[in-house]
C-alpha positions as CSV (number, residue, x, y, z in Angstrom):
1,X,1.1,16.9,-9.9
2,X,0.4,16.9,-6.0
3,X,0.0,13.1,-5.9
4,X,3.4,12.5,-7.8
5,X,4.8,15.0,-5.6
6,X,3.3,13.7,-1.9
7,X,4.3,10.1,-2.8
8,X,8.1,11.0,-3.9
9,X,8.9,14.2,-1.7
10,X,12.3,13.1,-2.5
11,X,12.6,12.4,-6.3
12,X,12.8,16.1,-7.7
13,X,13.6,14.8,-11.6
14,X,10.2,12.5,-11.3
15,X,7.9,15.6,-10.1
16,X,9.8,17.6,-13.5
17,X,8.9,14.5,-15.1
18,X,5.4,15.0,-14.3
19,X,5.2,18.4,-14.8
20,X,6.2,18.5,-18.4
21,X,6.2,14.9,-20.2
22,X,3.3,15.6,-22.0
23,X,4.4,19.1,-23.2
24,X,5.1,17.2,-26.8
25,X,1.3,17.6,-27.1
26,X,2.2,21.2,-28.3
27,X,2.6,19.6,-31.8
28,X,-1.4,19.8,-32.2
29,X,-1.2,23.6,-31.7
30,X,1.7,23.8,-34.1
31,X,-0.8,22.1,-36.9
32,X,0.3,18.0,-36.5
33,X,-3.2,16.0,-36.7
34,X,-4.1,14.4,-33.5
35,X,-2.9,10.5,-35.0
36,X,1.0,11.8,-34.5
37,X,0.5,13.4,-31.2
38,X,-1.3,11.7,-28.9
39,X,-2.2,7.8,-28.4
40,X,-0.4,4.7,-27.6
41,X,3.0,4.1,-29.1
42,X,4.6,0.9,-30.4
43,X,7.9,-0.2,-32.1
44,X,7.7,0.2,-35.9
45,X,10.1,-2.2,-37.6
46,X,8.3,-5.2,-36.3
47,X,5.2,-6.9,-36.1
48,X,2.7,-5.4,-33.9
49,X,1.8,-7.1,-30.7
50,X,-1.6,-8.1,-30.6
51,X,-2.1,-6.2,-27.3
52,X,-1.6,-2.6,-28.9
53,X,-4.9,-0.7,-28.9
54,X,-5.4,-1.0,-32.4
55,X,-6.2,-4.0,-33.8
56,X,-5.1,-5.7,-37.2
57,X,-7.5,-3.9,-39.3
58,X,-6.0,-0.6,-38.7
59,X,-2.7,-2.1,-39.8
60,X,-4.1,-3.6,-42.9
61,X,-3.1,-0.4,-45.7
62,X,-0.1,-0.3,-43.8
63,X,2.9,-1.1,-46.4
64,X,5.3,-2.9,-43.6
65,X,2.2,-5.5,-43.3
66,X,3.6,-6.7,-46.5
67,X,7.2,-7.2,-45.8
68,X,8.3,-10.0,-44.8
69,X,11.2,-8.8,-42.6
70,X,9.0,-6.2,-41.2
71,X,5.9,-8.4,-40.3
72,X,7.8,-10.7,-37.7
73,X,8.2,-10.7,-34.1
74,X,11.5,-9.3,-34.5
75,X,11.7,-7.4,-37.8
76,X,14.8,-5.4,-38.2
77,X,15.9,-5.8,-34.6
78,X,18.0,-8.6,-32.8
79,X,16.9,-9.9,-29.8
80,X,17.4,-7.4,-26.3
81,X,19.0,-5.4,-28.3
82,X,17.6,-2.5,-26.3
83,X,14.6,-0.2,-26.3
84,X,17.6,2.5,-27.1
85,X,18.1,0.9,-30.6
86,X,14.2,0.6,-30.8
87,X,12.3,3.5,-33.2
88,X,9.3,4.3,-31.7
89,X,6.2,5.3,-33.8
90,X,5.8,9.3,-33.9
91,X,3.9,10.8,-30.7
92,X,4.1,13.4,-28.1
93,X,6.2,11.0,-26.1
94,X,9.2,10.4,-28.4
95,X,9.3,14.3,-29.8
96,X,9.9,15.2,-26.1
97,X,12.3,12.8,-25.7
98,X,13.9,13.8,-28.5
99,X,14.2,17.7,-27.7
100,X,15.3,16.6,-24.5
101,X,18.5,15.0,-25.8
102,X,19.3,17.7,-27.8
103,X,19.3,20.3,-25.6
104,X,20.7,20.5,-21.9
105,X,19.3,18.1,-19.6
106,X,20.2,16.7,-16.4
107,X,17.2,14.0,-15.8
108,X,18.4,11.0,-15.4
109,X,17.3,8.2,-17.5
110,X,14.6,7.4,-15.2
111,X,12.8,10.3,-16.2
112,X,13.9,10.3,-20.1
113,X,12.3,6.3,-20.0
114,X,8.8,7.9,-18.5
115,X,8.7,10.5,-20.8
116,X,9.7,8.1,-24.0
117,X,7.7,5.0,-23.1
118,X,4.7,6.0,-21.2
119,X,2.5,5.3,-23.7
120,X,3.7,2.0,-24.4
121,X,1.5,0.5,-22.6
122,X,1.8,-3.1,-24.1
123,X,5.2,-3.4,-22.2
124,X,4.6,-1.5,-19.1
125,X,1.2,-2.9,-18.7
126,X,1.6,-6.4,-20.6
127,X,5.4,-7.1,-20.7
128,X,4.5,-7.1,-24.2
129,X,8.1,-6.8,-26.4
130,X,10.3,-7.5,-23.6
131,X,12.4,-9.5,-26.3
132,X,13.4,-6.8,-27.6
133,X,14.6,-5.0,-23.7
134,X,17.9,-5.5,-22.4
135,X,18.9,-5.2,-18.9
136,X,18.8,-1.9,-18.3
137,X,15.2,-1.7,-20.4
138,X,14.2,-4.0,-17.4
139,X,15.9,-1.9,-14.4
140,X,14.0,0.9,-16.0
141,X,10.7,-0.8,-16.0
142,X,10.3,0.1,-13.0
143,X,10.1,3.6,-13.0
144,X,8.3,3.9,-16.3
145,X,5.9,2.4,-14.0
146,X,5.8,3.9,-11.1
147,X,5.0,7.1,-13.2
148,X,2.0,6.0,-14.5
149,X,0.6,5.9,-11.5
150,X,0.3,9.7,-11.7
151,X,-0.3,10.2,-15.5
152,X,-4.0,9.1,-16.1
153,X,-6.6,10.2,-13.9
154,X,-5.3,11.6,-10.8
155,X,-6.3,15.0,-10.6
156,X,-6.5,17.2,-7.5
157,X,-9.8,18.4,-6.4
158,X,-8.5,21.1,-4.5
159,X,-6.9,24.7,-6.3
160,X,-3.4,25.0,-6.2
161,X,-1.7,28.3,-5.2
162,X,-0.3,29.0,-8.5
163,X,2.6,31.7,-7.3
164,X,4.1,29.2,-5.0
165,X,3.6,25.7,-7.7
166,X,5.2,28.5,-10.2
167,X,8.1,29.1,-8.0
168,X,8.7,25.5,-7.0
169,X,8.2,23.9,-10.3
170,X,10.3,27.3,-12.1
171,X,13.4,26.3,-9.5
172,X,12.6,22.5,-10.7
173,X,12.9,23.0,-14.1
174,X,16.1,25.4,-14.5
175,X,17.9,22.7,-12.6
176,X,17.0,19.9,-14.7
177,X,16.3,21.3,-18.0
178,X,17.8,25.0,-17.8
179,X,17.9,27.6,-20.3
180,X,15.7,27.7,-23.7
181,X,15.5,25.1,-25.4
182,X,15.6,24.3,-29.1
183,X,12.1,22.8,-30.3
């Protein structure tokens, strides 16, 4: 998390954000299989966009295929009516999001858009399903963003002093997400 932290010495909640938006992977230790914990996410409700990783064929014993409300651009949704009102397929991304809400936390949204939709890389990457985004989906773009600059592939070559990182990111975390939390 040294890049993350050298470019935004001043944005505490997105260094926490770093530090533990992809704890949801615990789910594969806990005995999920690997196709609910990690990989790119997508709205489920509507068709999917032809920019997912997955294409049609992997959709094809998929029951929604066959309904007709669920097999169109906007399904069961109304146009921007809001990622908030969007369900997400099952990942590591929305099960953190999720324990997040319903415990104690004080990251802003900012951080709670990373952790939800940084997977969803059709709209962060492609603007894919911005029909469905509202204004503040689109203020929040942003940030979701900005993130993944620091989630895939930028690792430190150089060993961290783990006393200090566990001080520093210890301090971090009790102020944003303090206490236990209910999993």
């Amino acid at each position: 998390m040294a890049g993350i932290r050298e470019a935004n010495p001043d944005k505490e909640w997105l260094q926490v954000t770093g530090l533990i938006h992809d704890i949801g992977k615990l789910m594969a230790v806990w005995g999920e299989p690997q196709w609910c914990v990690v990989g790119d996410t997508l709205p489920v409700g509507c068709a999917p966009s032809k920019r997912i990783v997955f294409d049609a064929q992997y959709f094809a014993e998929n029951p929604d295929m066959d309904d007709p409300t669920l097999n169109t651009r906007l399904g069961v949704y109304t146009e921007n009516c809001g990622l908030e009102n969007v369900l997400m397929s099952w990942g590591h991304d929305e099960y953190l999001y999720r324990v997040l809400n319903a415990n104690t936390c004080h990251l802003p949204d900012e951080a709670l858009y990373a952790i939800r939709f940084h997977s969803f890389y059709p709209w962060h990457t492609s603007e894919d399903y911005m029909f469905l985004c509202n204004n503040k989906d689109l203020e929040m773009l942003q940030w979701v963003r900005e993130f993944n600059k620091f989630d895939l592939y930028t690792k430190c070559p150089d060993t961290p002093d783990i006393e200090q990182l566990k001080r520093y990111y210890g301090n971090l975390v009790e102020k944003y997400v303090p206490g236990k939390l209910k999993w």
